[in-house]
C-alpha positions as CSV (number, residue, x, y, z in Angstrom):
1,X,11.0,10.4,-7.1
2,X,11.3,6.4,-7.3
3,X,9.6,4.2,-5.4
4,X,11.0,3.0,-2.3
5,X,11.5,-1.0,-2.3
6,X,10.2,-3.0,0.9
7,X,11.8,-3.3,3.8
8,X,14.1,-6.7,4.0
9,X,13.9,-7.9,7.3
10,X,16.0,-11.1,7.4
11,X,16.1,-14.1,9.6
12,X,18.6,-16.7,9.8
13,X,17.0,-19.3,12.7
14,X,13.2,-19.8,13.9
15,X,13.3,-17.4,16.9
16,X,14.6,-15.0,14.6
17,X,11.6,-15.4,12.2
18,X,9.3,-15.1,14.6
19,X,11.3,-12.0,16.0
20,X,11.3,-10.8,12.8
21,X,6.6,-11.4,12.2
22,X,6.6,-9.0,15.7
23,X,8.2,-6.2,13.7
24,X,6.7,-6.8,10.3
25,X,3.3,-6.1,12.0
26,X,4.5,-2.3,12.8
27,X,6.5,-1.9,9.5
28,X,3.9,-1.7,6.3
29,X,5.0,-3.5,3.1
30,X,8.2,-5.0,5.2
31,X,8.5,-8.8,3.7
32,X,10.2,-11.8,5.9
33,X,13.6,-13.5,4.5
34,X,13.9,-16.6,6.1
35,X,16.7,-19.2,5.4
36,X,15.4,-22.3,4.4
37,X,15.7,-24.8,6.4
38,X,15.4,-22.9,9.4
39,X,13.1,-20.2,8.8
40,X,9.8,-22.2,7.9
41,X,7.3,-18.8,8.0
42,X,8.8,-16.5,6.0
43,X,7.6,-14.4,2.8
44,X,10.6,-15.3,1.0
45,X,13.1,-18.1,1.5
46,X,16.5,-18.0,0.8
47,X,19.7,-20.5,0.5
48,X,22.6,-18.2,0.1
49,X,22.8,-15.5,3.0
50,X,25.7,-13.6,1.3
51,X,24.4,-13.4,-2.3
52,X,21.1,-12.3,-0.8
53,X,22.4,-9.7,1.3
54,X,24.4,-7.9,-1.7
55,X,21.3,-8.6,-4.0
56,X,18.8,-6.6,-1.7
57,X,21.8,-4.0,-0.8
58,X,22.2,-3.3,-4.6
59,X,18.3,-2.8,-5.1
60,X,18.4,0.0,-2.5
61,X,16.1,-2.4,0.3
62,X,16.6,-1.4,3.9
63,X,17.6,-4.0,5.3
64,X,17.2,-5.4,8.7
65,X,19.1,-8.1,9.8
66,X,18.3,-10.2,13.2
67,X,21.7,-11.6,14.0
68,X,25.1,-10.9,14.5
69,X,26.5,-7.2,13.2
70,X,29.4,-8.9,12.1
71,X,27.8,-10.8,9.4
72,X,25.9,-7.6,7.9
73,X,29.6,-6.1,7.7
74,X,31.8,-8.5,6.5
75,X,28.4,-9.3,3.7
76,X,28.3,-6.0,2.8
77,X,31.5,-4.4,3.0
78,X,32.5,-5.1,-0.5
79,X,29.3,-3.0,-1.6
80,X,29.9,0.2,-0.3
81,X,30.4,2.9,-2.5
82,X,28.3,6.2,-1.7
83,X,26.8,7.2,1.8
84,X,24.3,9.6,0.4
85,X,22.8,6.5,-2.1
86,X,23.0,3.5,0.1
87,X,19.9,1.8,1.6
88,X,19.7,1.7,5.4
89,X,21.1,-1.3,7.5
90,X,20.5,-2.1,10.6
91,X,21.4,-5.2,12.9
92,X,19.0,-6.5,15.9
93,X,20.0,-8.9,18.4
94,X,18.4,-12.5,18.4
95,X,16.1,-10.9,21.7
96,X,15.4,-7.6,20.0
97,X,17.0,-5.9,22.6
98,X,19.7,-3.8,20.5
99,X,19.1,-2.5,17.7
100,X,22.1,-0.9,15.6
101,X,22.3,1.3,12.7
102,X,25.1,0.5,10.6
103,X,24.8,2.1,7.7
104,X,22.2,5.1,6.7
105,X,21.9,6.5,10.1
106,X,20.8,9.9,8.8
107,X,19.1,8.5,5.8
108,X,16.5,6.8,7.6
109,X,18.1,4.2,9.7
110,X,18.5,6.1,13.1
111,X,14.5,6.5,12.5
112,X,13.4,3.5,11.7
113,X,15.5,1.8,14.9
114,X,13.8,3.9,17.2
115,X,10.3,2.7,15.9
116,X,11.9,-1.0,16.0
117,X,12.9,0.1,19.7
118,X,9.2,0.7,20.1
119,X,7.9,-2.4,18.9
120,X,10.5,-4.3,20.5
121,X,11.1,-2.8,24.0
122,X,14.8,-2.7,23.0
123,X,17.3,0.2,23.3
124,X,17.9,2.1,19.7
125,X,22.0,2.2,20.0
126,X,22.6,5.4,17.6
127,X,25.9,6.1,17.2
128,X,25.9,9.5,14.5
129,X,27.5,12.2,16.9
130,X,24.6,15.2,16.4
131,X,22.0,12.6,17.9
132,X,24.0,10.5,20.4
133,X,24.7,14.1,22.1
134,X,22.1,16.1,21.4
135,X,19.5,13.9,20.1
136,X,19.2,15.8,17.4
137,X,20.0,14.8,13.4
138,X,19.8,18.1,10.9
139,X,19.5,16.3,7.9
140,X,16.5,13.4,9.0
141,X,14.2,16.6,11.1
142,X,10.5,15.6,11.8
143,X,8.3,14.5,9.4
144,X,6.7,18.4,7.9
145,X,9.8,19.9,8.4
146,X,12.7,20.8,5.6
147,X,16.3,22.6,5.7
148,X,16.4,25.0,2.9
149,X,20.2,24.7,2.4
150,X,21.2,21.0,3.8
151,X,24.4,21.5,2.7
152,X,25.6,23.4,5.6
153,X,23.6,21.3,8.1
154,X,27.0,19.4,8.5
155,X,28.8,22.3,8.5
156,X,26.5,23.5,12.0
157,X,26.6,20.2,13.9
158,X,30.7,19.7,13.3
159,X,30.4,23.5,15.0
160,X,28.1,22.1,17.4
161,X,30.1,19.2,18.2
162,X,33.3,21.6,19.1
163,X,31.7,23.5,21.3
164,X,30.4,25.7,19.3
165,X,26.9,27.7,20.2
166,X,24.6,29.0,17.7
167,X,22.3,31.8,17.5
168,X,18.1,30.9,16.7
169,X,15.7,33.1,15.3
170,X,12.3,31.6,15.5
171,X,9.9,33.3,13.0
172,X,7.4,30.7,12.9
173,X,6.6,27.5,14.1
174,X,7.3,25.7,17.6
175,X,10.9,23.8,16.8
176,X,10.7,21.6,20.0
177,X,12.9,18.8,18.6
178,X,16.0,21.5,18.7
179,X,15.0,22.6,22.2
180,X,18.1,20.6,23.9
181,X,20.6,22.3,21.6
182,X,23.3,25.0,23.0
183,X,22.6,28.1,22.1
184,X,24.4,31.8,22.4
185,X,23.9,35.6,20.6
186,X,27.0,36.0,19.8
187,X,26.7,32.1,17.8
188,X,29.0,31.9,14.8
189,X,26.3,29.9,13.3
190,X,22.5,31.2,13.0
191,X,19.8,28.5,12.8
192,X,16.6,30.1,11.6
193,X,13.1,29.1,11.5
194,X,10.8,30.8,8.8
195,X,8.2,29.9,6.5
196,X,9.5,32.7,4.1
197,X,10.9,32.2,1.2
198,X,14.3,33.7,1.9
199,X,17.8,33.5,0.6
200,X,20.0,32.0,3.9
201,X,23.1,34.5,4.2
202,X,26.4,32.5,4.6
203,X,26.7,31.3,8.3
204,X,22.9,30.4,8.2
205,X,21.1,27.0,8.6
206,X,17.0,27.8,7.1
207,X,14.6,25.5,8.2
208,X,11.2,25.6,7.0
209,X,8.3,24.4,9.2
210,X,5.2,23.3,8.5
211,X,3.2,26.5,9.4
212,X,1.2,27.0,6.5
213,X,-2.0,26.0,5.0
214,X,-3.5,26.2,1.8
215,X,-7.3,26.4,1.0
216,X,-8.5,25.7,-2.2
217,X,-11.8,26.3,-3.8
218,X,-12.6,25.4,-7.7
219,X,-15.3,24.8,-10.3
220,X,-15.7,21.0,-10.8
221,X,-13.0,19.4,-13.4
222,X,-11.3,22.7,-12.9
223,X,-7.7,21.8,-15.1
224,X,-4.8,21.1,-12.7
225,X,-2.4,23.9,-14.0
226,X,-5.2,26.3,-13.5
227,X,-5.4,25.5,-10.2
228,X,-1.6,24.5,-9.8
229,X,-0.4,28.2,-11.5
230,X,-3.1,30.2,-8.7
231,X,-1.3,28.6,-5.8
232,X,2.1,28.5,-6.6
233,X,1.7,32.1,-7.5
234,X,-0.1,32.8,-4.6
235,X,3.0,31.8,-2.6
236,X,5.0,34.2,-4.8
237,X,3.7,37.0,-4.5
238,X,3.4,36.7,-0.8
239,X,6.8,35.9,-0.1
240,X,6.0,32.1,1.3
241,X,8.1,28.8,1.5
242,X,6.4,26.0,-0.3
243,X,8.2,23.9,1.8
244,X,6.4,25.4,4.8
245,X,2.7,24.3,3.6
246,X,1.6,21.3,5.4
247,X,-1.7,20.5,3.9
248,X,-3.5,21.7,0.6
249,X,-7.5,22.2,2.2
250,X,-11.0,22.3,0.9
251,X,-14.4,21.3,1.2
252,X,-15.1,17.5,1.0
253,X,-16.9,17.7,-2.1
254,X,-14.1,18.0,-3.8
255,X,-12.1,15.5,-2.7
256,X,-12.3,13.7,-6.0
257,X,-11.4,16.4,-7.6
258,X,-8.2,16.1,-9.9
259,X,-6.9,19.7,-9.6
260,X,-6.6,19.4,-6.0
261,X,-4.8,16.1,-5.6
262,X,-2.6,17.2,-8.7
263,X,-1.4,20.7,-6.1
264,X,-0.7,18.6,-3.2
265,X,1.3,16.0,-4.9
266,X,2.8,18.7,-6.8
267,X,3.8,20.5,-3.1
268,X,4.6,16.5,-1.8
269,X,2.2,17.4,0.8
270,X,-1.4,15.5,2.0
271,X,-5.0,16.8,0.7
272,X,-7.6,17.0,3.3
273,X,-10.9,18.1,3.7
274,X,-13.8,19.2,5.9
275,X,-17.6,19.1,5.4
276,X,-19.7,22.3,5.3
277,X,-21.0,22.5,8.3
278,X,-16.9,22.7,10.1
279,X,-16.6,25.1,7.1
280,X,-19.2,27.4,8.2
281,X,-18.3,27.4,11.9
282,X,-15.2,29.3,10.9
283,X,-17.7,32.3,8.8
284,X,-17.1,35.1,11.6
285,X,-13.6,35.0,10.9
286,X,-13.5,35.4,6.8
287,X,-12.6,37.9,5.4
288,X,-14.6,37.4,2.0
289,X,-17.9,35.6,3.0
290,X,-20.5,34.8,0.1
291,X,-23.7,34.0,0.6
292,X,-23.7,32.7,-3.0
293,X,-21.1,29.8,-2.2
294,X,-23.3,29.4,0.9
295,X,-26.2,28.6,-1.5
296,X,-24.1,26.1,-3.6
297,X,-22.3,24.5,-0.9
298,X,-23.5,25.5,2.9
299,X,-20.6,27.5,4.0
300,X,-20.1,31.1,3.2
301,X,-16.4,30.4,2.3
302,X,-14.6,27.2,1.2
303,X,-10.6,28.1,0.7
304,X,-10.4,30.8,3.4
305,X,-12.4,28.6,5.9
306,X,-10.6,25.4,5.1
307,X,-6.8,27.6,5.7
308,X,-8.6,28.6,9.2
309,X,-10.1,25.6,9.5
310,X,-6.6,24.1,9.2
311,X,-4.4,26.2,11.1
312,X,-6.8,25.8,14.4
313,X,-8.6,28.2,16.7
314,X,-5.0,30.5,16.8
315,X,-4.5,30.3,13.3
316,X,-4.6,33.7,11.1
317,X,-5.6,34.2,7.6
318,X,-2.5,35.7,5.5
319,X,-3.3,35.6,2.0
320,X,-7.2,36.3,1.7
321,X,-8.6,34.7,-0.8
322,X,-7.7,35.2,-4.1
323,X,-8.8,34.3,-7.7
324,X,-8.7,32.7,-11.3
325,X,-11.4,32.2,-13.7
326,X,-12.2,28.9,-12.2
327,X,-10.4,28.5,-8.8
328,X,-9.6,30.2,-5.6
329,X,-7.0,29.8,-3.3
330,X,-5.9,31.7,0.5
331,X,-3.1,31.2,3.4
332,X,-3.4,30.5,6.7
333,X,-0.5,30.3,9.5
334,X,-0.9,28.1,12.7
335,X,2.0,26.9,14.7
336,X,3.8,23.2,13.9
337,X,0.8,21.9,11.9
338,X,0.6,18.0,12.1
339,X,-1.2,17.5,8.4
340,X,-2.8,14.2,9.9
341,X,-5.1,15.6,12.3
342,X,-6.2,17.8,10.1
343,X,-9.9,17.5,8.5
344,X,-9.9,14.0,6.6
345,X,-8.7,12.3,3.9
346,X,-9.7,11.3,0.8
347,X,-11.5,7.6,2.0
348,X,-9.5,4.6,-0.2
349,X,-10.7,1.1,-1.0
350,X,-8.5,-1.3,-2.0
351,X,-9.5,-4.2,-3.5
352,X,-7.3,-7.2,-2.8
353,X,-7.2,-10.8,-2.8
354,X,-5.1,-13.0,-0.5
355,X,-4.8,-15.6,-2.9
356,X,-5.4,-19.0,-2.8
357,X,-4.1,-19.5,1.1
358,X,-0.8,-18.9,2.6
359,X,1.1,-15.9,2.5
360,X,3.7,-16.8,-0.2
361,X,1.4,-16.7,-2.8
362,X,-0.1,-13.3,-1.7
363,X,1.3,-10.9,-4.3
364,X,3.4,-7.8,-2.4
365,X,0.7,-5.3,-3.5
366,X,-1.8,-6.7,-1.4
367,X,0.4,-6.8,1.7
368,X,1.4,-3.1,1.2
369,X,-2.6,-2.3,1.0
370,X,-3.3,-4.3,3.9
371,X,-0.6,-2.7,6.2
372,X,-1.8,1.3,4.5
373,X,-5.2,0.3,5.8
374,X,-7.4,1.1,8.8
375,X,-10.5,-0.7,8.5
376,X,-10.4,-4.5,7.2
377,X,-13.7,-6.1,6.0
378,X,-14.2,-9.3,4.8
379,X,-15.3,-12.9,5.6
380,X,-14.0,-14.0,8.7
381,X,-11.9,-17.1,7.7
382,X,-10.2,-14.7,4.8
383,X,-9.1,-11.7,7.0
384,X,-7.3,-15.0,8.9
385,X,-5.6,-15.7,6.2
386,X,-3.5,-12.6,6.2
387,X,-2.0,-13.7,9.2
388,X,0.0,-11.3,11.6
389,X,-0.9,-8.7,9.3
390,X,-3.8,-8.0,10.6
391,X,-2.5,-6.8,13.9
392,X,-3.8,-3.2,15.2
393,X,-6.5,-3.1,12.0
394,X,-10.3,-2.7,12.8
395,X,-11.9,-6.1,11.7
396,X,-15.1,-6.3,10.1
397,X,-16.2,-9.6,10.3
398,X,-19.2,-10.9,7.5
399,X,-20.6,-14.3,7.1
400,X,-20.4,-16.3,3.9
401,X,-23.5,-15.1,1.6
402,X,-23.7,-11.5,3.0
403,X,-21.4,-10.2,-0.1
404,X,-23.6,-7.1,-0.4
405,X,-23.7,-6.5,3.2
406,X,-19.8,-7.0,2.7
407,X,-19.0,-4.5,0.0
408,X,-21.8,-1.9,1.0
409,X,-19.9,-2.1,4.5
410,X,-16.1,-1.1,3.0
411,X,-17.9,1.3,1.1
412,X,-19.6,3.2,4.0
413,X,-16.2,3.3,5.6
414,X,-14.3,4.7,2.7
415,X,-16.9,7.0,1.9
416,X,-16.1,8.5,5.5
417,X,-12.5,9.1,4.8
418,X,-11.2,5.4,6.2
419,X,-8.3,3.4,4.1
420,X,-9.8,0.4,3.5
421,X,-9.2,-2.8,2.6
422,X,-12.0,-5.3,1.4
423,X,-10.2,-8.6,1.3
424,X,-11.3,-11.9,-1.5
425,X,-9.8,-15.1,-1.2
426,X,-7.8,-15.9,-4.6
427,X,-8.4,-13.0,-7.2
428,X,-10.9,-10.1,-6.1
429,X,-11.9,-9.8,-9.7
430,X,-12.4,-13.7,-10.2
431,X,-16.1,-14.9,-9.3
432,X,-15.2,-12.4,-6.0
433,X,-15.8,-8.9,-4.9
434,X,-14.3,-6.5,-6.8
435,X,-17.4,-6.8,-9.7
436,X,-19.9,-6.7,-6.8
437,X,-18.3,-3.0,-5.7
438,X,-18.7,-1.2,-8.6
439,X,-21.9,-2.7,-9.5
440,X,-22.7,-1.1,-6.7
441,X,-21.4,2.5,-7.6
442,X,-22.7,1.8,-10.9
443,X,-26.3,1.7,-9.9
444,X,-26.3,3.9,-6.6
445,X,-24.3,6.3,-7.9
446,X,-24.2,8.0,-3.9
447,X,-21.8,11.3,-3.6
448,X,-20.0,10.0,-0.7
449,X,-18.5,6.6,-2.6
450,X,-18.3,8.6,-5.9
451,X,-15.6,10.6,-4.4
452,X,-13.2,7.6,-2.7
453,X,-10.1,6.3,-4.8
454,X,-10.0,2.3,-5.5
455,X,-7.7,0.8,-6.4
456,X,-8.0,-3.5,-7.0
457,X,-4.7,-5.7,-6.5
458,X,-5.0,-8.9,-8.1
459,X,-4.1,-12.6,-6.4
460,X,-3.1,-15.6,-7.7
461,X,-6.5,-17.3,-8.4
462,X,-7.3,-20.4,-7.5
463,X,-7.2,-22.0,-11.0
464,X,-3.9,-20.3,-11.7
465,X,-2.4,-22.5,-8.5
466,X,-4.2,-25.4,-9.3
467,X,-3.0,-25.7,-13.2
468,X,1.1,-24.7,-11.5
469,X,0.7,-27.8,-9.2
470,X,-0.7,-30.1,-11.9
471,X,1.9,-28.9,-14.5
472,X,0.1,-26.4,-17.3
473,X,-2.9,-27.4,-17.6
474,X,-3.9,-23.8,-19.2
475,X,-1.6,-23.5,-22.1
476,X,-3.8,-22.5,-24.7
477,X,-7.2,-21.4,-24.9
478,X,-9.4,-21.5,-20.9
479,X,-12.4,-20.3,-19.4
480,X,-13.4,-20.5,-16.2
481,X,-17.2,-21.2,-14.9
482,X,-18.8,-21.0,-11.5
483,X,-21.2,-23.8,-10.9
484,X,-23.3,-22.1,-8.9
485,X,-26.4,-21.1,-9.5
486,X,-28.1,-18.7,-6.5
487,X,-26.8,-16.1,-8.6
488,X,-27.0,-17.4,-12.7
489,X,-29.6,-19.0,-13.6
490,X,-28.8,-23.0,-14.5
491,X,-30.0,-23.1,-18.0
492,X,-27.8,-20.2,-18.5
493,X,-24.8,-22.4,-17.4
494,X,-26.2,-25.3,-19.2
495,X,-25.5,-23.4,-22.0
496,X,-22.0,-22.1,-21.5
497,X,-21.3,-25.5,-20.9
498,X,-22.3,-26.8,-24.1
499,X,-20.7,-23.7,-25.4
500,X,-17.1,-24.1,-24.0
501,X,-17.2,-28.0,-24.5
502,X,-18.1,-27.6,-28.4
503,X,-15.2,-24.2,-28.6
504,X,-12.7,-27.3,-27.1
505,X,-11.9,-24.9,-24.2
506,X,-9.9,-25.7,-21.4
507,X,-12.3,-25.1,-18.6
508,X,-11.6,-24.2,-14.6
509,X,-15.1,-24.9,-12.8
510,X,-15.4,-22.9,-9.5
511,X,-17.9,-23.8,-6.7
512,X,-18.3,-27.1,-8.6
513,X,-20.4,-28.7,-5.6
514,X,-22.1,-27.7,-2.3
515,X,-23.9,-29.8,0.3
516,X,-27.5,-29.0,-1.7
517,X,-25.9,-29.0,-4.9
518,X,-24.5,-32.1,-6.0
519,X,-26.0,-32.5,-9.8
520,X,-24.0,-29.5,-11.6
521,X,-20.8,-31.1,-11.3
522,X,-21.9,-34.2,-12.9
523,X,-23.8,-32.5,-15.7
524,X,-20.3,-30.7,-16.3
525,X,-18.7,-34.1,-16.5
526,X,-20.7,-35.8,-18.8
527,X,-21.4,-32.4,-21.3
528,X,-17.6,-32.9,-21.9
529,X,-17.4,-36.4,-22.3
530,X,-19.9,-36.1,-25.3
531,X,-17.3,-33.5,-26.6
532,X,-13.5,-35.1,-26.2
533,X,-11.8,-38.2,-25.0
534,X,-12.6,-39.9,-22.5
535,X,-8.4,-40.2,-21.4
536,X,-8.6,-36.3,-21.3
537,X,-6.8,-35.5,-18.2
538,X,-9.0,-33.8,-15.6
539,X,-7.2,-31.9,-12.5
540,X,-8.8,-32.2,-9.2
541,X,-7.8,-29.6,-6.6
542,X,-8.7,-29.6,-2.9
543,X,-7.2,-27.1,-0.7
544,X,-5.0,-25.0,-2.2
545,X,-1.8,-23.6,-0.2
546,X,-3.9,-24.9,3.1
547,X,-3.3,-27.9,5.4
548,X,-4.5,-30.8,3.8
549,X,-4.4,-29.7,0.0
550,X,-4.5,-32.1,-2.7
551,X,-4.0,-32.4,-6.1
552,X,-5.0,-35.4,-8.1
553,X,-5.1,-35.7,-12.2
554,X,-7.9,-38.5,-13.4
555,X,-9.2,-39.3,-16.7
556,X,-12.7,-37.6,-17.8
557,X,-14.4,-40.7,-17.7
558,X,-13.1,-41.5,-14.0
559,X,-13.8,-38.4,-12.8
560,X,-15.6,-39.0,-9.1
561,X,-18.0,-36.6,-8.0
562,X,-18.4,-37.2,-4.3
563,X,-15.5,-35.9,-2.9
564,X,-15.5,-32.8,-4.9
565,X,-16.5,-29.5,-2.6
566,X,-16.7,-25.8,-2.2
567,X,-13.0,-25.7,-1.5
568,X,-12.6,-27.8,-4.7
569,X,-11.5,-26.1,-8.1
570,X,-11.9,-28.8,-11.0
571,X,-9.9,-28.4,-14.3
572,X,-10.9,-30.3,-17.6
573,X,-8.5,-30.3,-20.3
574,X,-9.6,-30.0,-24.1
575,X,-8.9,-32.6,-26.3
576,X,-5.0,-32.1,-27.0
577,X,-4.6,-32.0,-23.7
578,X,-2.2,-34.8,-22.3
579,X,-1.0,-36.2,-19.2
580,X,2.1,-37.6,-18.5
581,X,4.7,-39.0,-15.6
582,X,8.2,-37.8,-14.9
583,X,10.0,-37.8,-11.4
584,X,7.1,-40.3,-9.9
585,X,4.5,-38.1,-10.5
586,X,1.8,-37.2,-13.0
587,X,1.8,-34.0,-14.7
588,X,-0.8,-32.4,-17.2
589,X,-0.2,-29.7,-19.5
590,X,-1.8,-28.3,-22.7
591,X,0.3,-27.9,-26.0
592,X,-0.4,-25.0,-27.7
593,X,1.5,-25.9,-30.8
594,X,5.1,-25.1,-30.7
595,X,6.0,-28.4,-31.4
596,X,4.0,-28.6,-34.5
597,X,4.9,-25.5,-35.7
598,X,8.8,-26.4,-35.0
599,X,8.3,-29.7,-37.1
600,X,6.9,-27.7,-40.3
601,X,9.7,-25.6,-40.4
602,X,12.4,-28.0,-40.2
603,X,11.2,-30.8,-41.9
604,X,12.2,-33.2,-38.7
């Protein structure tokens, strides 16, 4: 199944934009598209509303567009081809006070204007038939639930809409969101509700719900079709709907455990876990307890408790459990299972870096991690930087210099099942956090981080903005050094100096100078001027994407050291590095030889 690309919300004035941050805040991963000239805080700017439009509409990006409905159509009308394929569109009044489906109502648009709706106080104006009368859309049913034969879901509601009355046999689960439907005997139609795996007769509508659980037990690095061929056999033989499992369970050692994240993607359904102790609680009602798993793990049962577990206090085992050389596996049934309250998830950390300031050079990955995240953590004046984004997280505010506090903290929360987001300025792997983290798990090696996921986003680093400003500074052959020594040693840095200015690097130098250390940066300077020119252009960068940046380019031998800072990232070119003016400015860039190589072919 592909990926889903971001939600386009687009803006065409400054109320609009700012309409337009409200929502983003309660849409995770949706980006701003602001018309430039009148949208000044956007994520993406744009000068051709049309082109746009048809450009995100091809790409399959919902789009939601604050302005006039009329524009959306007569934009998009040309571009319609297939209902079943075509992204969602919705249009929002300038106030946010109606909010529209227009294309995609059952594919995700009806849904996603209600939860506008919410955020904005406005009324959701559906207009598909089955849930302007009945509330009620077949083919978009609650998140767990699934009709078995879709194709005759239309068939049902035109029924419906006529007049028509159908039978309901519930076999399993609570189906409140039909409860305002008609319903007679004698129905032409029957609408049934099992988590069996049954073949529909003719004049029925299946739906599965999510009734079922699925405990799973295994040996560690147990393969994933070992495990995988136990359960889906399991359901076999017992005559159960995949498609009724809510949640794949065990015991939270395992929740870094490859087999078991491998079944539950396999099923398209959430892993969660419980600890022992909530494992043991449910011993009286197993039906195979052990005292020899009790021994290994403090529970005398780990798939059959986790199914009971699971399915609540009126749950019922029914599939006990059963075995393969490595793994176990057992079925419980409760009533409409909602997977997210069930035990825990796996804890996440995600690594990410906001770049070097404002939001347009934050790379999408780290706004999608932000907005899947509970818990942010990170120092204070960074987690600003995200912006809106931040809204309804848990902050966790550090001060500058408690890095290890910083990282210990994200991993704490992780490590208890939290998504979480530990957030660098520029690159998280550049003289930032993301090194300091698994140091950490390197040498502490404690269960409950071992078994998180992490995953680290990069960001524009600062260097990287501060060579595009000045031209391209880093054409060939860089390093980059950090200054500071409260962590390296200085004659260590002396000599990486001296090593970089003989190797005729390019050299980025990160917290060049700090209010007690002033000497470094002017060692720096003149171990390079004993190395190359004197002229070599030198790129001075204060500020990057912040109010009151600055970018200067000044020779090597008039490079100034006093206004040079923390927030400071200082560039020296090697020696074929030039510096020129075009347009009224200076520029600086690096050749790397492509003009050279160009002569010696051709002669010229």
């Amino acid at each position: 199944m592909g990926v889903t690309p971001p939600i386009a919300l687009i803006s065409l004035t400054a109320p609009g934009g700012e309409l337009a941050r409200h929502i983003q805040c309660g849409l995770p991963g949706a980006l701003v598209h602001g018309l430039s000239g009148r949208v000044d805080d956007c994520d993406i700017a744009f000068t051709d509303t049309g082109a746009t439009l048809q450009a995100l509409f091809r790409d399959g990006h919902p789009i939601i567009g604050i302005c006039a409905a009329g524009i959306l159509i007569r934009t998009l009308s040309t571009s319609l081809s297939d209902k079943h394929t075509e992204p969602p569109v919705i249009a929002i009044s300038p106030d946010g006070s109606s909010i529209v489906p227009l294309l995609g109502g059952h594919h995700g648009a009806n849904r996603l204007a209600r939860d506008i709706a919410r955020l904005t106080g406005g009324n959701a104006a559906l207009t598909t038939a089955g849930e302007s009368i009945h509330g009620i859309a077949f083919d978009e049913p609650p998140t767990g639930w699934t009709i078995a034969n879709p194709t005759r879901a239309k068939d049902v509601m035109a029924d419906i809409l006529s007049g028509g009355k159908p039978s309901m046999v519930i076999e399993a689960g609570e189906p409140d969101w039909l409860e305002s439907l008609p319903l007679d005997h004698d129905g032409a139609w029957m609408i049934r509700i099992s988590d069996r795996a049954i073949t529909p007769n003719p004049n029925e509508l299946l739906i599965h719900p999510p009734t079922l659980v699925v405990g799973v037990g295994c040996e560690r690095d147990c393969t994933p079709g070992e495990l995988g061929e136990l359960v889906t056999q399991t359901l076999t033989n017992s005559g159960l709907a995949p498609q009724s499992v809510a949640a794949i369970v065990s015991i939270d050692v395992k929740a870094d455990e490859p087999a078991v994240h491998a079944i539950a993607q396999h099923l398209g359904v959430p892993a969660r876990f419980f600890d022992a102790a909530q494992l043991e609680a449910e011993t009286p009602r197993l039906e195979n307890p052990s005292d020899i798993v009790f021994r290994e793990v403090g529970a005398h049962g780990v798939s059959e408790a986790a199914a009971l577990a699971a399915a609540g206090p009126a749950g019922q085992l029914v599939v006990a459990k059963t075995k393969s050389r490595r793994a176990t596996c057992a079925v419980a049934r409760g009533t409409s299972i909602d997977a997210s309250r069930v035990g825990r998830g796996r804890g996440h950390l995600a690594i990410v870096g906001t770049g070097p300031g404002d939001k347009s050079h934050r790379i999408p990955a780290t706004d999608t991690a932000v907005a899947k995240a509970q818990d942010l953590v990170g120092y204070g004046p960074y987690l600003d930087l995200l912006g809106p984004s931040i809204a309804g997280k848990t902050r966790h505010d550090f001060d500058l210099g408690a890095e290890i506090d910083r990282c210990r903290h994200a991993l704490n929360l992780a490590g208890q099942g939290r998504d979480v987001a530990l957030v660098s300025s520029g690159d998280p792997g550049v003289f930032a956090m993301a090194t300091l983290v698994f140091e950490l798990l390197d040498q502490e090696a404690r269960p409950d981080w071992q078994r998180i996921s992490i995953d680290v986003h990069p960001g524009v680093s600062a260097m990287q903005l501060a060579a595009a400003r000045a031209g391209a500074p880093l054409g060939h052959d860089f390093c980059a050094i950090s200054l500071s020594d409260l962590l390296t040693p200085w004659p260590t840095i002396q000599g990486r100096l001296k090593a970089a200015a003989e190797a005729d690097f390019v050299v980025a130098f990160y917290n060049p100078r700090s209010r007690k250390r002033h000497h470094q940066i002017e060692t720096a300077r003149d171990v390079f001027l004993a190395h190359r020119p004197a002229d070599t252009p030198v790129i001075v960068a204060r500020n990057l994407a912040r109010k009151g940046e600055s970018v200067e380019i000044v020779s090597l031998a008039e490079l100034q050291v006093e206004s040079i800072d923390m927030l400071t990232v200082v560039i020296i070119g090697n020696s074929q590095s030039r510096q020129m003016a075009m347009g009224g400015r200076s520029w600086a860039y690096t050749p790397r030889g492509y003009a050279h190589k160009h002569t010696k072919e051709t002669g010229n």
